[in-house]
C-alpha positions in Angstrom: 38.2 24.0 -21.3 37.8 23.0 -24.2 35.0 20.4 -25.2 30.9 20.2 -26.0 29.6 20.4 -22.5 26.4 19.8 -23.7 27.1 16.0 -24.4 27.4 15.0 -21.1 23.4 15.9 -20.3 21.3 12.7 -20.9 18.2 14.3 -19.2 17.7 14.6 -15.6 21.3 13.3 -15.1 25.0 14.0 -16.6 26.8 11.0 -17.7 29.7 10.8 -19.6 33.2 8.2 -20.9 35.1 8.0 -18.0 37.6 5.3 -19.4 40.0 4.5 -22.5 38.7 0.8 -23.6 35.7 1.0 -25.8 36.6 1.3 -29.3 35.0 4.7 -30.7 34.4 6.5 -27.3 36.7 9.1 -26.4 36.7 10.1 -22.8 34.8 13.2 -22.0 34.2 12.5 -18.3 37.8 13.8 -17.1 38.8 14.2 -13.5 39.1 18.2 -14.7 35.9 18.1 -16.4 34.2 16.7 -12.8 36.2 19.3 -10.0 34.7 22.2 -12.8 30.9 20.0 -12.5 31.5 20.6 -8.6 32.7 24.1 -9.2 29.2 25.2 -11.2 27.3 22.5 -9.2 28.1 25.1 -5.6 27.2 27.9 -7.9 24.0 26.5 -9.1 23.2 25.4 -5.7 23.6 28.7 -4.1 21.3 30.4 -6.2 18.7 27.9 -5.9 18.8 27.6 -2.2 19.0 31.4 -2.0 22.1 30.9 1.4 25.7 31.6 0.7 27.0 28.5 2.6 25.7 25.0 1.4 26.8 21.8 2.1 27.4 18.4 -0.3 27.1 14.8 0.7 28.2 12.5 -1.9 28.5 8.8 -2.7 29.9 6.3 -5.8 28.7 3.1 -7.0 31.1 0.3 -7.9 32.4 1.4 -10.9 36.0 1.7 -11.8 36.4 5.4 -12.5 34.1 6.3 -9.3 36.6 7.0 -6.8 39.1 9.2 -9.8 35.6 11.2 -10.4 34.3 12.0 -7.0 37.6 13.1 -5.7 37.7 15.7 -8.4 34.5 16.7 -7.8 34.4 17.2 -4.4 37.4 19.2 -4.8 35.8 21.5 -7.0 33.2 21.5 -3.9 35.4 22.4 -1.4 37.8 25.1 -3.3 34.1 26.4 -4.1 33.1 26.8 0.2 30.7 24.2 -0.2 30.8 22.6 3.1 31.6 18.5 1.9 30.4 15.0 3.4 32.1 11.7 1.3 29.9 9.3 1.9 31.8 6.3 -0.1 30.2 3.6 -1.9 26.6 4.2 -1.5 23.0 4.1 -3.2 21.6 6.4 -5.1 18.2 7.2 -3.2 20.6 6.8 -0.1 22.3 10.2 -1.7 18.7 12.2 -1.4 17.7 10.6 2.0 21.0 12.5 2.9 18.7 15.8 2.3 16.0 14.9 4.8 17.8 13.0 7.2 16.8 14.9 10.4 19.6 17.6 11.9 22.3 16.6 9.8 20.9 16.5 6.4 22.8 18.8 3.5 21.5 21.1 1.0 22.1 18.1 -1.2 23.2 15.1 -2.8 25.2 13.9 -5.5 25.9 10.5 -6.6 28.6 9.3 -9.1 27.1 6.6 -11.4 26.1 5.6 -14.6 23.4 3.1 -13.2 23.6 0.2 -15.9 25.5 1.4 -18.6 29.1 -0.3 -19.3 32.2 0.0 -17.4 33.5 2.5 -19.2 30.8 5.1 -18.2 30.1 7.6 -15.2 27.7 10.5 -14.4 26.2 12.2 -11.8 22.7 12.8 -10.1 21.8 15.5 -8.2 19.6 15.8 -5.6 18.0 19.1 -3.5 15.4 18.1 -0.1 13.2 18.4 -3.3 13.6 15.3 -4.9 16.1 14.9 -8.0 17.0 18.4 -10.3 15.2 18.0 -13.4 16.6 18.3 -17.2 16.5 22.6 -17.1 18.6 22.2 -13.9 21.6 20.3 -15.6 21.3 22.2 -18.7 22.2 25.4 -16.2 24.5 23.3 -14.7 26.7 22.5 -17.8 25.9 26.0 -18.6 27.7 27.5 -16.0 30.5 25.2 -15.9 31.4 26.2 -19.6 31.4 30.1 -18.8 33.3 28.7 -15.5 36.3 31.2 -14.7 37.7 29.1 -12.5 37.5 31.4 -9.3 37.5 29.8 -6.1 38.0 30.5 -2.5 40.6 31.6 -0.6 41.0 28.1 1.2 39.0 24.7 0.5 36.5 23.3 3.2 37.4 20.2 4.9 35.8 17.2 3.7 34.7 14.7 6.4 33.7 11.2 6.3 30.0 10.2 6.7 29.2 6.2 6.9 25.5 7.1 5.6 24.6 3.6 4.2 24.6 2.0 7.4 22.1 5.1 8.5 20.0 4.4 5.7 20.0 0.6 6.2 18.8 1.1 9.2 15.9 2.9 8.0 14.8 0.2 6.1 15.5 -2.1 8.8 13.0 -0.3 11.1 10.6 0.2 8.5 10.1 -3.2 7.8 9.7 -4.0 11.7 7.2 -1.8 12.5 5.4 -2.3 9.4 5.3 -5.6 9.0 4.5 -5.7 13.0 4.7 -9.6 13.8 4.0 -9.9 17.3 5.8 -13.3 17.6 8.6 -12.1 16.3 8.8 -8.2 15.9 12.5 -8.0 15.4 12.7 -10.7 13.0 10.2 -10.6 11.0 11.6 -12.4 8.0 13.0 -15.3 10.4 12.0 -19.0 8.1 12.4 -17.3 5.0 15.4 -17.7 2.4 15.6 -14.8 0.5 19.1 -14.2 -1.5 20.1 -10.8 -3.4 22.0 -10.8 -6.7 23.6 -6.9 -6.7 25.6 -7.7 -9.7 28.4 -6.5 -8.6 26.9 -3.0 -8.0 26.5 -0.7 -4.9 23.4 -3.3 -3.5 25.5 -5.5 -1.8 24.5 -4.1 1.5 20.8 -5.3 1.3 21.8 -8.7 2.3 24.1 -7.7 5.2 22.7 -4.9 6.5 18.7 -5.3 5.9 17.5 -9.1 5.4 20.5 -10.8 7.8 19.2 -8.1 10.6 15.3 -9.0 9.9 15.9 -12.9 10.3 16.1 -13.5 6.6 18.3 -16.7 5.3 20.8 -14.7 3.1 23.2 -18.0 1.9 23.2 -18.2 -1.5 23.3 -14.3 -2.3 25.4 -13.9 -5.3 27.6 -10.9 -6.8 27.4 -8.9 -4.0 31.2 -7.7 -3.5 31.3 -4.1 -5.5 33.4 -4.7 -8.4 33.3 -1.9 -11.5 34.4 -4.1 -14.3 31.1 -6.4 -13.8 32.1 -9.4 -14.0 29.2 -11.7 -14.1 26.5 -10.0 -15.9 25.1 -6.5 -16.3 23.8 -4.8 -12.9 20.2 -4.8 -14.5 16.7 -6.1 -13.6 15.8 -5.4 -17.1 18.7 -7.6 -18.7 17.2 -11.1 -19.7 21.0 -12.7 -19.0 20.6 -11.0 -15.4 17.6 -11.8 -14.9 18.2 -15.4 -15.6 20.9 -15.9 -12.8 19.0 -14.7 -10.3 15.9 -17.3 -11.4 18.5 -20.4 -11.8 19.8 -19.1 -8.0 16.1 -18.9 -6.8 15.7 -22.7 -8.2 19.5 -23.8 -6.9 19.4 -22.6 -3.8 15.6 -23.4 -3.3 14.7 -19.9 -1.6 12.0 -18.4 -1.4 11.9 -15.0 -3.2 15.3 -13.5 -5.1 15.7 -9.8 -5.2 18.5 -8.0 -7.8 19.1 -4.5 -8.0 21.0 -2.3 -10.5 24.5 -0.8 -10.0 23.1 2.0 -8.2 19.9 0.3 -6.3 17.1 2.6 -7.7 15.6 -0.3 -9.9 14.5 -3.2 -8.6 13.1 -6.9 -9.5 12.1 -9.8 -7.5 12.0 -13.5 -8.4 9.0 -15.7 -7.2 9.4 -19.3 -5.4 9.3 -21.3 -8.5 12.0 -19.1 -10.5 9.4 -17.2 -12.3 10.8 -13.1 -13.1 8.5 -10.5 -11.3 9.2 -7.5 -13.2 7.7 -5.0 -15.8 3.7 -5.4 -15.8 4.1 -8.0 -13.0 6.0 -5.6 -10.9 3.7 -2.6 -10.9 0.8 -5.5 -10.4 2.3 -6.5 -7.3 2.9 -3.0 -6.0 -0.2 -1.8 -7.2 -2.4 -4.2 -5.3 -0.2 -2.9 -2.2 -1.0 0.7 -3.1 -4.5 0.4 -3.7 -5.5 -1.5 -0.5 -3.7 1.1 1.3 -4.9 4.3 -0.7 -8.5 3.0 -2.7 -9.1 5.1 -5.6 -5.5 6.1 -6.3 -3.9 7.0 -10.1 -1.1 4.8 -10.7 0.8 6.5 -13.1 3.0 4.2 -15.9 5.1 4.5 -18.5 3.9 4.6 -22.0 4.6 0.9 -22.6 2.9 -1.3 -20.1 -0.2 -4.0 -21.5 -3.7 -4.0 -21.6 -4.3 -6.7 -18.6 -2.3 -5.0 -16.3 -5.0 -1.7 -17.0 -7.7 -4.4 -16.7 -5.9 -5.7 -13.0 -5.8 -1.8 -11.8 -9.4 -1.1 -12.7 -10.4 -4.5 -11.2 -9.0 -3.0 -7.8 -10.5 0.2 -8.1 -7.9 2.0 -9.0 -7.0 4.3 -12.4 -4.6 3.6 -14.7 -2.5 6.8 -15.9 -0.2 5.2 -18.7 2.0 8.4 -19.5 5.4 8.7 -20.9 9.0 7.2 -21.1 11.4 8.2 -18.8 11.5 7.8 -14.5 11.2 11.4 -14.4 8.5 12.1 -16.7 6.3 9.8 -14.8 7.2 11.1 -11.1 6.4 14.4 -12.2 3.7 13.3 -13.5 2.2 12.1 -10.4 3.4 14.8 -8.6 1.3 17.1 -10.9 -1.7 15.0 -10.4 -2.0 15.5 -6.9 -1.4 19.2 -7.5 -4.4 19.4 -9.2 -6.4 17.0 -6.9 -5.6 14.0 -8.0 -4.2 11.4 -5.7 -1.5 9.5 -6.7 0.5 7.3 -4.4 2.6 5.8 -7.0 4.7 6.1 -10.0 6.6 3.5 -11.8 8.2 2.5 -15.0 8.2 -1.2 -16.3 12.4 -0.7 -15.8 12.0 -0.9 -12.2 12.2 2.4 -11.0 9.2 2.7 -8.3 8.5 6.0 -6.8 6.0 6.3 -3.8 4.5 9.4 -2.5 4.8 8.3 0.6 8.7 7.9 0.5 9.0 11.9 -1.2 8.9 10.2 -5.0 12.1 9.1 -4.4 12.7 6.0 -6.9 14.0 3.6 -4.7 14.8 0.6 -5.6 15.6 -1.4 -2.3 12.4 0.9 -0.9 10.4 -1.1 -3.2 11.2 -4.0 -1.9 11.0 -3.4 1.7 7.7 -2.7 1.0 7.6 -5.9 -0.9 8.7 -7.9 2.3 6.2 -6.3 4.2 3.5 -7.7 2.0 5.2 -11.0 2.4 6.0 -11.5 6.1 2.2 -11.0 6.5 1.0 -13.3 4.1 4.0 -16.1 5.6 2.0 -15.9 8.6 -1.0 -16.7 6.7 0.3 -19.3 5.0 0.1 -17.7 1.9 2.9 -16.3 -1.1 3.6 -12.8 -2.5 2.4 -13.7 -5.6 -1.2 -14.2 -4.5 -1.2 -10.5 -5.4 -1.2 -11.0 -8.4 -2.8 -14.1 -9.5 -5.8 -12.5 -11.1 -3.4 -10.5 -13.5 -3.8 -11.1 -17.3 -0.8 -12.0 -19.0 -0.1 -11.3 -22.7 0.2 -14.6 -24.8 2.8 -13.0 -26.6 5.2 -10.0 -26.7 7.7 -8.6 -28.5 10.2 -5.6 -28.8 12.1 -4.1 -31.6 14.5 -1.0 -32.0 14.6 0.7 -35.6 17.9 2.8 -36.0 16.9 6.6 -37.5 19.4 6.9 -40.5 18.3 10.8 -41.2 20.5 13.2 -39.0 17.3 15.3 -37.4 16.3 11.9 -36.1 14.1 13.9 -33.7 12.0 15.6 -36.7 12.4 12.7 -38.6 10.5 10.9 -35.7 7.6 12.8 -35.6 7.6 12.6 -39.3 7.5 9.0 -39.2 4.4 8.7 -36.8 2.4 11.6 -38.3 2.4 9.2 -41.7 1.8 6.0 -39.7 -1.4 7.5 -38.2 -2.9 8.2 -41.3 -2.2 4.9 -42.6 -3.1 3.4 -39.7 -6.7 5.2 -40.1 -7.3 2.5 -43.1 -6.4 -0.7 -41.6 -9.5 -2.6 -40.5 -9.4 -3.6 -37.1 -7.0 -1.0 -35.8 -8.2 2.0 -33.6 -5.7 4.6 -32.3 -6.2 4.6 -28.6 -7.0 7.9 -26.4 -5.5 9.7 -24.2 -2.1 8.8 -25.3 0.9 10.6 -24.5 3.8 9.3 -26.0 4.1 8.1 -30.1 1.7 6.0 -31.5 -0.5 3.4 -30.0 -3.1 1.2 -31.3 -5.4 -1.1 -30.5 -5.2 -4.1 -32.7 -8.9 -5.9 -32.3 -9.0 -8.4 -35.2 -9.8 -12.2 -34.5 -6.5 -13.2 -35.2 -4.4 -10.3 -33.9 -5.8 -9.1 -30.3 -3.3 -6.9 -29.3 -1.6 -3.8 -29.5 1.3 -1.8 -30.4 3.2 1.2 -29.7 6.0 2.9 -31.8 7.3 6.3 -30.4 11.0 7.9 -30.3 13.6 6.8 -27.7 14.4 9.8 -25.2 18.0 10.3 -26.2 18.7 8.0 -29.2 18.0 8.2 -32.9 16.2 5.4 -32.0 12.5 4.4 -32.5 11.2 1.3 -30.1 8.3 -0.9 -31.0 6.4 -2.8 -28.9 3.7 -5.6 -29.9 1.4 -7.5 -27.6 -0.9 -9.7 -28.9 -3.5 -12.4 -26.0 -3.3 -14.7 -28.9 -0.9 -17.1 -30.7 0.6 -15.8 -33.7 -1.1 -12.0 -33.1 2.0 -10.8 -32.7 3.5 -12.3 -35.9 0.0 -10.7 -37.8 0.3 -7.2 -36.6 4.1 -6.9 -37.1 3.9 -8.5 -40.4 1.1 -5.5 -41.4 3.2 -2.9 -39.8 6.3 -4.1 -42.0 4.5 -3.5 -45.0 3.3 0.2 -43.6 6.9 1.2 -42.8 8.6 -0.1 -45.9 8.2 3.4 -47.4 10.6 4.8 -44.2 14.1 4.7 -46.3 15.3 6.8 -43.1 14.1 3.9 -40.4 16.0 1.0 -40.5 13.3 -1.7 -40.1 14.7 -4.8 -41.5 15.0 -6.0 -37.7 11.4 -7.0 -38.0 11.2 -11.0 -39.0 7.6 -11.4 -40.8 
């Protein structure tokens, strides 16, 4: 086959243009290109389980190309002997709980989704009993699908249905009951409450139905929760300020009392408070935090590389640490993961996107597991009289913050990056006020402690883009405004970084 197999690896995952529609994007993601994906995938998966006979569950999201995709791959599955399971539309953590799910569980999971990106796109994630395969593992992957003869075996496995949402809602169902444990009303836990789910569209539809309806929760109101691949209303995206504003206006309409929205493929989550107000990002990992800590006192809470200063400040305040590491879900779940190795206990990891990994739930980020732990928090505190966000009421919010993305002209975009931050640092050494903060992991970040600036800001390279972010905090009016007005004037020497996105 001819084609750069190569392109379809963005990281941990393989994602791909499954559709004609968008203007500049040919389609790489072909129904041929997936059966020979499910043809190296039983290869791959062979080797790493060391058994000659595995077997496949796998499950789609919304989108438009998903059922075209998963057919061809699992028919590359089953020419390949891999034993199949098609578990329709499903979630992505559902996909690994398929791996640990008791006498039945498969070698592993794969789910067919391109969590938030545009209609037009499609991937897959793969899962072992392990927890998700990590970049080295797709690389092999796409490796072996290229040097693919296209053998199979003599006859393809049967593929059988398996219903595994309604398994896994279950799960959550349970969980809820018997952690929540409200003796006046174990089964219904949630019974008073109005809580409504915005799934935009995507695969987290079910959480209404199958988890809050069956806990006593008042679901009317719930919106976008029909699966529908073209998206209709607004991007399936807790991170999306337009998505995030319809679930805060149906919070206020429909006077409930918390709103929960999911991506396409329900491993990111967000919650919206009683008043309308967003929980998400630094607010988010607050909440959860406080959760984590009462439970496990003294545990790292590992972060990504961009979360603020007060939400440190709120960790330390509870006795906890505050690892901030790196971009990327992976990169902090491994992260945590490798703390504990050495010692070091760590009972959560979570990115200011929404993805939420818990030890205790195999470092699966899990989206609708976030919030079931959520609800747990909040049926107690109903009883008491008292609101989720009492969690967090002691959290320092930044007075002002801002965001920017500078294109990378130069074609090594990745060199040119490092280039870029190497200079800054040294210029950054003579600016009064500014200190470069330690440990850091990921780009540049400084510590911006003048009277009228009181911030921070980070600039580092995106994971996959020629793309460097920058973010800016600042605890004071106009701080914001004073650091990036300084930093324009250090970058204006860049010609390869397109910066004229900064306003000062």
């Amino acid at each position: 086959m001819n084609m750069s197999w190569e392109k379809l690896q963005n990281g941990s995952d393989i994602r791909g243009v499954a559709l004609e529609g968008v203007e500049g994007e040919s389609v790489n993601l072909t129904p041929a290109v997936a059966e020979a994906l499910g043809k190296a995938f039983v290869k791959w998966l062979k080797d790493f389980s060391h058994q000659t006979e595995v077997s496949v569950s796998v499950g789609t999201d919304s989108r438009i190309s998903g059922p075209i995709i998963k057919n061809a791959f699992i028919k590359g599955l089953s020419e390949s002997g891999a034993k199949v399971f098609d578990c329709g539309l499903a979630s992505t953590p559902a996909m690994f709980m398929t791996t640990v799910s008791g006498e039945r569980s498969t070698t592993a999971g794969v789910m067919i989704t391109a969590s938030h990106l545009p209609f037009n796109r499609n991937g897959l994630k793969f899962f072992t009993n392990q927890g998700g395969l990590d970049k080295k593992d797709i690389t092999e992957i796409l490796r072996i699908a290229e040097d693919s003869d296209d053998a199979t075996e003599d006859s393809a496995s049967p593929v059988k249905s398996w219903n595994f949402i309604d398994e896994y809602s279950s799960f959550l169902v349970n969980y809820i009951r018997d952690k929540a444990n409200i003796q006046t009303n174990f089964t219904q836990p949630l019974q008073g409450l109005k809580i409504i789910v915005d799934a935009g569209n995507g695969a987290g539809g079910f959480f209404a139905s199958k988890v809050l309806d069956q806990l006593g929760a008042d679901t009317t109101g719930s919106q976008f929760l029909n699966p529908d691949g073209s998206f209709p209303n607004h991007v399936p995206n807790p991170e999306d300020k337009d998505a995030m504003q319809s679930i805060c206006d149906a919070v206020i309409r429909e006077k409930a009392d918390l709103g929960v929205i999911f991506d396409t493929d329900v491993d990111r989550s967000a919650i919206v408070d009683v008043k309308g107000n967003p929980v998400n990002r630094n607010a988010l990992i607050a909440m959860i935090s406080a959760v984590i800590l009462r439970e496990h006192p003294g545990s790292t809470i590992v972060t990504d590389s961009i979360t603020s200063e007060g939400l440190t400040h709120f960790i330390e305040d509870l006795k906890g640490k505050h690892h901030r590491f790196q971009r990327g879900y992976k990169n902090v779940i491994n992260e945590a993961m490798r703390l504990n190795k050495v010692g070091e206990e760590s009972w959560l990891a979570i990115e200011t996107s929404g993805h939420a990994a818990l030890k205790e739930n195999h470092f699966l980020d899990d989206g609708a597991y976030l919030v079931a732990k959520l609800l747990v928090e909040m049926a107690k505190l109903n009883v008491k009289g008292r609101a989720l966000t009492d969690l967090i009421e002691k959290l320092e919010q930044p007075y002002q913050s801002k965001e920017f993305r500078f294109n990378v002209l130069e074609d090594d975009f990745g060199k040119y990056g490092k280039q870029v931050i190497t200079e800054l640092e040294n210029k950054v050494l003579q600016q009064e006020g500014w200190e470069m903060v330690s440990p850091n992991y990921e780009g540049l970040r400084v510590r911006c402690t003048s009277s009228n600036e009181k911030g921070w800001f980070l600039l580092r390279m995106s994971l996959h883009d020629p793309v460097m972010p920058l973010n800016i905090e600042s605890d004071i009016e106009g701080g914001a405004e004073v650091i990036e007005a300084k930093l324009k004037k250090l970058l204006e020497d860049f010609n390869g970084l397109k910066t004229d996105v900064l306003e000062s």
